[in-house]
N, C-alpha and C positions, 0 to 999 in steps of 0.2 A: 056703764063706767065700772072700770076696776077699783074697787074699796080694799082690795088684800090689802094687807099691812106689807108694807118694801120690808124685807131684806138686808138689814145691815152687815157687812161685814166686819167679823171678831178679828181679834186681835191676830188668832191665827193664821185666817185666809189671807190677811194681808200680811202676815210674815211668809207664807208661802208665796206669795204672788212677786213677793220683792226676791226671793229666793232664785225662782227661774229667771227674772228679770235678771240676773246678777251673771247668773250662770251663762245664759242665753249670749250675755256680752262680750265673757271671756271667750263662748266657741268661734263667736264674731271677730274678737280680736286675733286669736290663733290664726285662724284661716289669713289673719291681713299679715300681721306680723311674724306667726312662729312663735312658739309656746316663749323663746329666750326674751320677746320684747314684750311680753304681757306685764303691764302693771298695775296694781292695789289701784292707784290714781285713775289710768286711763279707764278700769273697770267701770270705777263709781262713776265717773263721766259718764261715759256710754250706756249705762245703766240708769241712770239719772237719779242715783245716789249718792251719801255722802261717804266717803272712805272709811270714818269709824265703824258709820255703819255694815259696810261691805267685810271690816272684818271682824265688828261684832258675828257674822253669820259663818264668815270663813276666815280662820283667824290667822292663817300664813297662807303665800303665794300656791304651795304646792296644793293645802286642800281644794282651793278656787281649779287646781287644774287638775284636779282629778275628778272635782263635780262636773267640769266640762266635761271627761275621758266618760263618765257616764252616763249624762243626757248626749255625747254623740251616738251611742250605742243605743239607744231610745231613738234617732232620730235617723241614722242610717237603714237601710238594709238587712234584713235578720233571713236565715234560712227558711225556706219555706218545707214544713214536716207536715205527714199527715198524720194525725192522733190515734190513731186506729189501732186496733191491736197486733195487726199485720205490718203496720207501718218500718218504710225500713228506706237507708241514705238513700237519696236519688240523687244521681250526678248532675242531672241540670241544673236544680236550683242550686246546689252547692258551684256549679261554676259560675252561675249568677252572679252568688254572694261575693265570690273569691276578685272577681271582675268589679263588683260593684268595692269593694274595699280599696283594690289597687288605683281604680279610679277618683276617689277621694283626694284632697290638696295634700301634698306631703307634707306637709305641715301637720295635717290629724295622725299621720303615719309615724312623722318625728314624735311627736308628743305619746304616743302610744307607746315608742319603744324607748323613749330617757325611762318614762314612767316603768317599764315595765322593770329596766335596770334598778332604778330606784327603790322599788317594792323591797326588794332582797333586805333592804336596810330596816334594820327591828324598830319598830314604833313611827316608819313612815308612811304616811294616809293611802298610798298607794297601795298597803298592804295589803288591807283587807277588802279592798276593790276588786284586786286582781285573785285572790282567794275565791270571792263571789263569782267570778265571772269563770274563772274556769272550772269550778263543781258546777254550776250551772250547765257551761257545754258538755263536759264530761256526762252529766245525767243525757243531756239530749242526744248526744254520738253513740254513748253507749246503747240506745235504747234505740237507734238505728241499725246499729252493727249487727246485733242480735235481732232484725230484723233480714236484713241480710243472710244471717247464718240459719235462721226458720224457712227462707224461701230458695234454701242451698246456693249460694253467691259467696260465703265468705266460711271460712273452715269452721266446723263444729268445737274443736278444740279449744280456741282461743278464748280469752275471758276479755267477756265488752269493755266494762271500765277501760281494763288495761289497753287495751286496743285504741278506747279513745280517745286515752293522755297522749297515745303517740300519734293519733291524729294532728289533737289539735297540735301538739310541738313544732311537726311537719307544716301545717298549717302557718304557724306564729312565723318559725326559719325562713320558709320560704318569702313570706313577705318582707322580710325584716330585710335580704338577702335583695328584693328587688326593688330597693328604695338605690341600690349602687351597681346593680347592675339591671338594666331595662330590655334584659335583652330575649329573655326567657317567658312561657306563658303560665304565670303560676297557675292560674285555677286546672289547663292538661296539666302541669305537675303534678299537682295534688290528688287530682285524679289518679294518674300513674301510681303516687307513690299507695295509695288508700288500699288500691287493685294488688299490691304486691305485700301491704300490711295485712291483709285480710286474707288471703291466699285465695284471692279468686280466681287467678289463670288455674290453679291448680284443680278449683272444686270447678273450674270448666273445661279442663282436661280430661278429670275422672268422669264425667258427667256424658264426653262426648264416648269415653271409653266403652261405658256400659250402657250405651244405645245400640240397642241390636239393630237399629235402621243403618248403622255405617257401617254395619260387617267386618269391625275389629274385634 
């Protein structure tokens, strides 16, 4: 028989536990209704809390939909990199990803880009989400790119970072862009456009130039 003494949980773990509970509800609600019919109300409902409570934790609508915006990015699809010191973009998992995001309900896609308009406004929650999130990519693009530029694929020249604020930009546009029109493939966009930010036709150009096997 088990004589261990149980386990109780602190006051913490069950502020965390009502926490994701809370959040979990609103990405549920999103997906039914669209970020515009999410309510304080229908949260606590579905959460199986009480409303003071829901905003003792998140104390206006927009934070509730931003802690969504950030357990969906926990729970989607993330690129697939290799850590290595050689590591550098691979285009497949990046079409993957680009496929796997378009594929999402519009609805997570709405909500991503009011939010993202939103941010711009000083002192709203979205700000420092959107802050996070794009030093984050920006560290991981850039530390592909220049992985790229180590295995001659992408110009020597260019400076990573810089390179992969314009990624992601490209990245953001073009989704943002195929929420009204359906008619384009963004993740070959992205591709395209990655291949012509990085100057790789060029460093496979020069590359094909000075191979003595093609006798130019």
């Amino acid at each position: 028989m088990d004589t261990a003494p149980s386990r109780k949980r602190g006051p913490y773990q069950r502020s965390r536990e009502r926490r994701e509970q809370i959040v979990l509800a609103v990405v549920d609600l999103v997906d039914e209704l669209g970020h515009d019919g999410v309510t304080t109300a229908q949260v606590a409902a579905r959460s199986g809390s009480s409303e003071p409570t829901v905003l003792y934790h998140y104390p206006t609508k927009d934070h509730l939909l931003v802690a969504a915006l950030e357990r969906m990015d926990e729970l989607e699809a993330e690129i697939l990199v290799d850590s290595g010191d050689d590591a550098m973009l691979d285009y497949e998992p990046l079409r993957a990803n680009a496929d796997a995001t378009i594929a999402l309900s519009e609805n997570r896609l709405r909500l991503f880009v009011v939010l993202k308009g939103q941010a711009a406004t000083p002192g709203h929650p979205a700000g420092e989400y959107f802050v996070r999130r794009t030093e984050r990519s920006m560290e991981i693009f850039a530390r592909l790119i220049a992985g790229r530029q180590n295995a001659g694929l992408a110009h020597p020249g260019l400076d990573p970072r810089d390179t992969a604020r314009q990624v992601i930009a490209l990245w953001e546009g073009l989704t943002f862009m195929r929420l009204t029109d359906p008619t384009f493939d963004v993740g070959q966009s992205l591709i395209d456009g990655i291949r012509r930010l990085t100057g790789e036709n060029w460093m496979r150009a020069l590359a094909a130039l000075n191979d003595p096997t093609n006798g130019l």
